[in-house]
Steps between C-alpha positions, in 0.01 A plus 500: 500500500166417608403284188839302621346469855165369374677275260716348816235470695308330278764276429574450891120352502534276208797324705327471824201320354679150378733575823166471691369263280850270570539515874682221637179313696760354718575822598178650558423217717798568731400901537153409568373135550835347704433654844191321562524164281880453584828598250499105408107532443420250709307678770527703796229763653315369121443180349722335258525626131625194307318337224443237744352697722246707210415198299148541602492860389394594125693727368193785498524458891829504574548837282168621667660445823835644408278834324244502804681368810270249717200683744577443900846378461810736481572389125459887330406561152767598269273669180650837591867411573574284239401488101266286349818288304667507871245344638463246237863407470519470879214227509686264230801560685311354812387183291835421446740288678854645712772408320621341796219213646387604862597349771297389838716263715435419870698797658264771302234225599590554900533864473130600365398281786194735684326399865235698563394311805660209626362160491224454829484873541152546341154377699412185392130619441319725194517865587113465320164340552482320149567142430874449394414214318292689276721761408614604197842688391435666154816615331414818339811556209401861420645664786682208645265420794313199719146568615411250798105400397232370732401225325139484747430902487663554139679777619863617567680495780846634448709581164898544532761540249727202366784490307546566135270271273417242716496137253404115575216566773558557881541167679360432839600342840312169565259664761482813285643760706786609309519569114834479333499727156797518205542784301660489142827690596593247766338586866351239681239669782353283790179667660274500792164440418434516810640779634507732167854516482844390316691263684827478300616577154805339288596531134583211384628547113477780217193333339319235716207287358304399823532305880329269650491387872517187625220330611677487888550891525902455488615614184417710204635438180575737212552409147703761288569585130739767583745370617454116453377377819309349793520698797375321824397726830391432807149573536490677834712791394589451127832489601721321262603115495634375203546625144486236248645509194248341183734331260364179320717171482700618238558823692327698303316876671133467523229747557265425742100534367367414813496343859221304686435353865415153415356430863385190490847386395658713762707634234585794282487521118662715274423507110798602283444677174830468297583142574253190486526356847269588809626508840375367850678639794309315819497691812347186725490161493209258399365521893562869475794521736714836400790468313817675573604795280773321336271244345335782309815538304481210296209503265321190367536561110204361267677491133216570277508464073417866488455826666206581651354859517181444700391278768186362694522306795222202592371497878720294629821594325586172351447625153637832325338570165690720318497681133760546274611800331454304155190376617299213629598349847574215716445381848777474737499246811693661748490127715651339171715849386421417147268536242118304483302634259415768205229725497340596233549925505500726181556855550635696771312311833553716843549175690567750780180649543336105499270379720323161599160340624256174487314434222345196451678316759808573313783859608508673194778837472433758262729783386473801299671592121702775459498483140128413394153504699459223630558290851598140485389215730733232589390218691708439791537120530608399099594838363242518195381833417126445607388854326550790367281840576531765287532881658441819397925515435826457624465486907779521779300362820193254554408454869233334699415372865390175661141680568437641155371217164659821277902565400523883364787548218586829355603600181724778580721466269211564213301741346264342738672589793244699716264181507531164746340188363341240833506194354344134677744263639248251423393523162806731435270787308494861515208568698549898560773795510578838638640767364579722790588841294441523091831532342739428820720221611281234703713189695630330775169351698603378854207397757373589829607177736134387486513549117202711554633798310719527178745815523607601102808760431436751301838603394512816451662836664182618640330138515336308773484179675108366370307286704287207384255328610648144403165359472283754302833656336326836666720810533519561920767741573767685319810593684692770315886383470839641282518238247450206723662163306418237754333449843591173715229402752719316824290225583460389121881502482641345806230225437605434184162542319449300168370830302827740599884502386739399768 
């Protein structure tokens, strides 16, 4: 009898193991993920866990996350609830698509509507001594904050928690006051600068891209990937307007990759990324008179030959230059809506992270590779590649500032990684480089609004904000941060600098 007990239990184990082993992930995400990230999994008290939403994840974090939980949020570690093979056939699960496509449609648009305080309600005046011109928002991913910099005294002022993975940079006001942020899993946040303190809060999609706000404080727009549109809001409360569908001329669904405020033109553009066309969706007329809301609703459609994945912008938005996913690139005239000219690109270019300046009488833009070290210098007025600099490695950013003769480029997506080349905008040389921490992630330079001082990411968990010199390329300061992947300095923004993204 108890040889037959043994031999039943034993067999008892050897069936719970591949049971274990086997369990349904769907399943285990309903008894233990559903109650804060939604039955649907498209968010509630969490973010949302679609691949959409975890794209930027690799797969070692999201399992680290799943195994660890995430330090000063309420997302608890699951290494002694669940098995190792639970845990690992959960996070495919969560890379996968519903079986049904989620939905986001202007009812569930209206109800996530949040007003923290109404529009007028705050003092129209800084709650601090420091310039808010020279402030700086840095978005620190690790934990999901924003740290409010001093850009004069180098030194915080306030850190709050955003959303869930905040993606396409904050966007400011025209006088700076209020910052506008979108996170991956759909929220759009508006927020006080001012006054420390959210404003309002919508969600605007399942998967949102970026906003930007018009140039005359009325509206923010939203572009979305999930699901496939343009969301316009009211800037003074983010509450909602219009939802626009993005379907090409043959009615075709469309992604969107990105959307810009084209100020000058007193109009908004959004970038599609499954069919070739571009769209213009004016908010004012050519004196700058508002338009009414309706006239947002029909977009001005630029047919292109092909899609474009990445986009630069010249000064005064009469020209996008834009990069195909094939390769090599043409110039769009946005007065003309057609084609003008080819550039010359090989590789991978990050016309996104481009920049522009005067040299030799002549506005020269230069953009970063993706692909291969180098950064490639287009001149502005015939399109001919005027040079190419070779890098330490594939870079994501280059930045610079009226004040400074040097552009920094990284190469963070390199070996090389932990080191910044300076390079002359004049003889277009590398004349120095930092390397802020041996071994660690170095990018992202943004500039004090004098240009006096170069702050560097160093993207890590336990990194730091690292302060430059820009003139000696001297180490300053060093501002501990969680993983802080970009900083955005107001002035240098709402003026449109030459050496910064818009």
């Amino acid at each position: 009898m108890t040889a037959l007990i043994r031999w039943l239990a034993v067999l008892a184990l050897a069936c719970l193991a591949p049971a274990a082993a086997a369990a349904d992930p769907a399943a285990l995400y309903g008894q233990h993920c559903a109650a804060c990230h939604g039955a649907d999994r498209l968010g509630a008290m969490g973010p949302a866990l679609l691949p959409e939403s975890l794209e930027r994840l690799r797969a070692g974090e999201l399992d680290a996350v799943l195994r660890d939980g995430r330090a000063a949020t309420q997302m608890p570690p699951f290494a002694d609830t669940l098995a190792a093979a639970e845990l690992q056939a959960l996070a495919r699960w969560l890379r996968t698509a519903p079986a049904a496509a989620p939905q986001w449609d202007a009812q569930a648009i209206r109800a996530s509507h949040i007003v923290h305080h109404l529009p007028g309600s705050l003092p129209a005046r800084p709650v601090f001594s420091a310039d808010p011109q020279n402030l700086f928002v840095v978005v620190e991913a690790g934990s999901h904050h924003m740290t409010v910099l001093d850009g004069d005294r180098l030194a915080p002022i306030h850190r709050f928690a955003t959303r869930f993975a905040l993606h396409g940079g904050p966007k400011f006001s025209r006088d700076g006051r209020y910052v506008y942020m979108a996170s991956r899993d759909g929220w759009v946040s508006k927020y006080d600068l001012w006054n420390l303190a959210y404003v309002a809060e919508i969600r605007v999609g399942v998967n949102t891209r970026n906003v930007a706000v018009s140039d005359d404080g009325r509206w923010v727009l939203a572009g979305n990937t999930l699901p496939r549109t343009l969301v316009l809001l009211h800037a003074d409360d983010l509450s909602l307007a219009r939802v626009i569908d993005v379907a090409g001329r043959s009615g075709e669904r469309s992604r969107v990759s990105a959307v810009y405020d084209a100020a000058p033109r007193h109009s908004f553009i959004a970038a599609l990324k499954d069919i070739p066309e571009v769209w213009e969706i004016p908010y004012a007329d050519a004196a700058g008179a508002p338009l009414p809301p309706s006239a947002l609703l029909a977009p001005r459609a630029i047919v292109l030959d092909e899609v474009l994945d990445d986009f630069f912008f010249d000064q005064p938005y009469r020209h996008i230059l834009g990069a195909s996913r094939q390769g090599g690139g043409q110039v769009i005239d946005l007065q003309q809506g057609r084609k003008v000219a080819s550039l010359a690109l090989g590789g991978m270019p990050h016309l996104g992270s481009g920049i522009t300046w005067q040299r030799d009488g002549r506005e020269v833009m230069a953009s970063p590779d993706l692909g291969q070290g180098r950064i490639t210098v287009i001149d502005m007025q015939d399109w001919h590649t005027v040079a190419t600099v070779p890098t330490n490695g594939p870079g994501f950013f280059l930045r610079s500032h009226e004040r400074t003769p040097y552009a920094w480029a990284d190469a963070m997506m390199s070996p090389r990684r932990d080191t910044l080349q300076v390079i002359d905008k004049q003889s277009l040389r590398v004349v120095g480089s930092v390397t802020p921490s041996p071994g660690r992630t170095a990018a992202h330079v943004e500039f004090t609004r004098d240009g006096r001082y170069a702050l560097v990411s160093l993207m890590e968990r336990d990194g730091a904000i690292v302060v430059y010199d820009a003139a000696t390329l001297q180490e300053v300061r060093r501002l501990p941060m969680d993983k802080p992947i970009g900083k955005y300095n107001v002035f240098n923004k709402t003026t449109r600098s030459a050496g910064t993204s818009h």
